[in-house]
C-alpha positions, 0 to 999 in steps of 0.5 A: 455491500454499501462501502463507507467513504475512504478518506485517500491521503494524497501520494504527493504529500510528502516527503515521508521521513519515516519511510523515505531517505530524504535530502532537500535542496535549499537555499536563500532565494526562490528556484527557476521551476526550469532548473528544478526540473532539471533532476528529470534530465539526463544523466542526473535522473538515472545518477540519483537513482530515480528519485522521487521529487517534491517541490514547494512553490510560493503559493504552496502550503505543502509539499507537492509531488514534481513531475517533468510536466509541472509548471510552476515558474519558480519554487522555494523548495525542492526534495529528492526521496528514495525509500528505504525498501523496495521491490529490488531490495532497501537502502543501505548507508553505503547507497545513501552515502553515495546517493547524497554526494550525487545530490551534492553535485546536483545542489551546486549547479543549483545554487543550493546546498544538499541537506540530508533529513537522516544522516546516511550512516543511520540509514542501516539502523532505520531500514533494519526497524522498518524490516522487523516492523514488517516481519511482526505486521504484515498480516493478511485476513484469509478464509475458505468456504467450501460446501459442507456436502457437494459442490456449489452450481457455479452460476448462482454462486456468482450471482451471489458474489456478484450481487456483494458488490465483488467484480473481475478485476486483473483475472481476480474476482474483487471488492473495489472501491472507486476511492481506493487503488487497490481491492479491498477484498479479494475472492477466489473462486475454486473450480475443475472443469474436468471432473466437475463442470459448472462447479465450484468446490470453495471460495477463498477470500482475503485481504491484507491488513496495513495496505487496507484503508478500512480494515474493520469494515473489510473483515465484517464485508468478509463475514458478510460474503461467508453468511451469503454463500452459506445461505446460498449452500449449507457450508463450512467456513476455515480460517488460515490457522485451521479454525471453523470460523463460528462466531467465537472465532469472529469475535477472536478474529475482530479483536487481533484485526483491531489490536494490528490496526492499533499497532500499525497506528502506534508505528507511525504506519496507519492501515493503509496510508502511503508510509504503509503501502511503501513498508508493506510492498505489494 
């Protein structure tokens, strides 16, 4: 399958307000980059919680991402950015309070005056917001095929996936491109070494939706795989409400992909942009 170009935003633009508490530092002349880096440095890094830091330096037009190794001599700006959720858990008002005096202490050694972007005690309301938009948009496109007679012969079942374009990666077979960090599509092959050697008895493939830069292309690469294995084995394809996937049910299957994609973009959260990827967590 020929993958269309993805246009990446850059991690490093930022910070991103809508899914990051930010607090710029600032201040009437330029920042030594020495002293900038110095949020790297023990004990202010683990005191702040790790942030992530942006900086401007003169020559800048945006935001770029500060990193213990940069080297820009001075910057006119500098931002810490934590986001709202996480792995571990989210922010709470209590956290950014505390995280923003820390930044305080920071901001004076640095001659400059922390300025928080969201005030700490909206910090509950605005993670509680991003909690339901993550409870109403996080969905995720997944299909079985499995033979309608017998079993798959294991080979050529993956030649044909292999012939996709779909290859291992992290013990998963995967669509990937060289543009994206994460699979755009993702297969599972089922097997039983057992009872039937060289065999396969299904096909899972799926994607998530809003960590997707091109969601509508990955649904139609989806269909595509279903129409190979089928032509390779007669075959039955089952999406995850219990529907034969026919070609009502793919045109159904467009439509809520395209409406969830307008909703995302509605949301300030477009299919896979960085503000996405940091509310819909891998």
């Amino acid at each position: 399958m020929r993958i269309p170009p993805i246009s990446q935003p850059a991690e490093s633009e930022g910070p991103r307000v809508a899914v990051q508490f930010v607090v710029e530092l600032v201040g009437p002349r330029p920042l030594a980059g020495l002293k900038a880096r110095e949020v790297f440095s023990h004990p202010w890094f683990e005191a702040l919680g790790r942030p992530m830091a942006y900086a401007m330096a003169p020559s800048d037009a945006s935001w770029r991402l500060l990193t213990p190794s940069e080297s820009a001599v001075v910057y006119d700006s500098l931002a810490l950015a934590w986001p709202y959720l996480d792995r571990r858990g989210h922010l709470t008002s209590r956290s950014a309070e505390r995280l923003f005096h820390t930044a305080e202490r920071l901001a004076t050694g640095l001659e400059r005056v922390a300025m928080p972007l969201t005030p700490p005690e909206l910090v509950d309301e605005r993670v509680r917001d991003l909690q339901q938009l993550q409870e109403a948009l996080d969905a995720s496109v997944a299909v079985t095929v499995q033979p309608a007679q017998g079993w798959y012969d294991l080979e050529p079942l993956m030649a044909v996936l292999g012939g996709l374009g779909f290859a291992q990666q992290s013990g998963r077979l995967s669509l990937a491109s060289s543009e994206w960090p994460e699979p755009l599509l993702e297969a599972q092959v089922s097997t039983d070494a057992r009872t039937a050697p060289n065999k396969a008895s299904a096909v899972d493939l799926g994607f998530r939706v809003a960590r997707n830069p091109i969601p509508l292309w990955t649904l139609d690469a989806l269909f595509e795989a279903v129409d190979a294995v089928d032509r390779l084995h007669r075959s039955l394809a089952i999406d995850d409400e219990g529907s034969l996937v026919d070609g009502a049910r793919r045109d159904w299957m467009r439509r809520q992909v395209a409406l969830l994609v307008e909703a995302l973009q509605e949301n300030g959260l477009p299919a896979g942009s960085p503000e996405a990827r940091m509310v819909f967590l891998d």
